[in-house]
C-alpha positions as CSV (number, residue, x, y, z in Angstrom):
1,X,-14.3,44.8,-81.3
2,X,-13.3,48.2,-81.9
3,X,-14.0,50.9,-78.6
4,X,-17.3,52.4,-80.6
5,X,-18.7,48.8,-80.8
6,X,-17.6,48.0,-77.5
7,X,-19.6,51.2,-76.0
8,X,-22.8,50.3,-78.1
9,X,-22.4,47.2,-77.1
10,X,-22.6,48.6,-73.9
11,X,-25.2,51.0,-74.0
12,X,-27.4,48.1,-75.4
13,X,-27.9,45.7,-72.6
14,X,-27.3,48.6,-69.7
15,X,-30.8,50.0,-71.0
16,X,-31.9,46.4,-70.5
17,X,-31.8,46.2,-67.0
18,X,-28.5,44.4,-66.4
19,X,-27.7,42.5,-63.9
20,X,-26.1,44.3,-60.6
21,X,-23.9,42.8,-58.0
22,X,-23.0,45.9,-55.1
23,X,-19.6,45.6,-54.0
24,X,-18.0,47.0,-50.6
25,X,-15.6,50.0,-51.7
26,X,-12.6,48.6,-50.4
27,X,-12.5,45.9,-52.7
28,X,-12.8,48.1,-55.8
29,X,-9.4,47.2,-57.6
30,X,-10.0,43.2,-57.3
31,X,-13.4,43.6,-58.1
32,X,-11.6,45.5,-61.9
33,X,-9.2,42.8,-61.1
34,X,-11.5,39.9,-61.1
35,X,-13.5,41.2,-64.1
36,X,-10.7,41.8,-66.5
37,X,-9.4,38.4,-65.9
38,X,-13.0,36.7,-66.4
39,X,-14.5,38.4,-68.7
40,X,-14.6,40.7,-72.1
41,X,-14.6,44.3,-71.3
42,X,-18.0,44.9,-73.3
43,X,-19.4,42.0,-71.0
44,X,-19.4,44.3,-67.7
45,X,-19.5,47.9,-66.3
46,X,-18.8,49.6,-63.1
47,X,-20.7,52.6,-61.1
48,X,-18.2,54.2,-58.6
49,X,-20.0,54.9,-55.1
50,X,-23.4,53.9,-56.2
51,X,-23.8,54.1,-52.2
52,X,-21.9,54.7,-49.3
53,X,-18.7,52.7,-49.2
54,X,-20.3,50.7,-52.5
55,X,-19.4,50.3,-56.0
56,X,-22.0,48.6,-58.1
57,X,-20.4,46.3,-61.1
58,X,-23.2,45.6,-63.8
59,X,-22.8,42.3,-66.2
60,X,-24.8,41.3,-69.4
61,X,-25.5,37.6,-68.4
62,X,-27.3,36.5,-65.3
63,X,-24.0,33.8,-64.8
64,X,-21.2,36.2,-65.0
65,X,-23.4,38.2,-61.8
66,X,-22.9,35.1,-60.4
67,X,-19.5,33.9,-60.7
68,X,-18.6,37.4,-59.5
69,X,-20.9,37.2,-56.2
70,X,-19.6,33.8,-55.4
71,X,-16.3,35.1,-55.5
72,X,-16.8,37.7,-53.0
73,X,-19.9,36.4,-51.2
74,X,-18.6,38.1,-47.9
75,X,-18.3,41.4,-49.1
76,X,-21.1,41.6,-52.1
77,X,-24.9,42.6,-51.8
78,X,-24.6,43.2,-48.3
79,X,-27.8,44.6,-46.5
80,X,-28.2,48.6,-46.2
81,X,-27.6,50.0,-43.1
């Protein structure tokens, strides 16, 4: 895919509601880490400090939210304070 159809790509299933997986701000670079390894980079998106200490990584497909929540279950969707 070229980087235009990459973005529209993109833009198409953000406005869709995508699925959201909140990750601790620590763990930004192996969160990148994990998702360049695992996936396509027009299959996910990242919001830097969506919260405090939080990063919010947004995927097209229900299973991909999954994969990456499993893989850091300790540190992912934790309740607000």
């Amino acid at each position: 895919m070229t980087p235009q159809e990459i973005h529209d790509f993109k833009m198409k299933w953000m406005r869709n509601n995508p699925y959201r997986v909140r990750l601790h701000s620590d763990l930004e670079s192996r969160g990148k880490d994990y998702c360049k390894e695992n996936f396509r980079p027009e299959q996910w998106n990242m919001s830097k400090w969506s919260d405090v200490y939080e990063h919010t990584f947004y995927f097209c497909s229900k299973n991909m939210a999954e994969s990456f929540q499993k893989n850091f279950k300790k540190y992912a969707n934790l309740p607000k304070i």
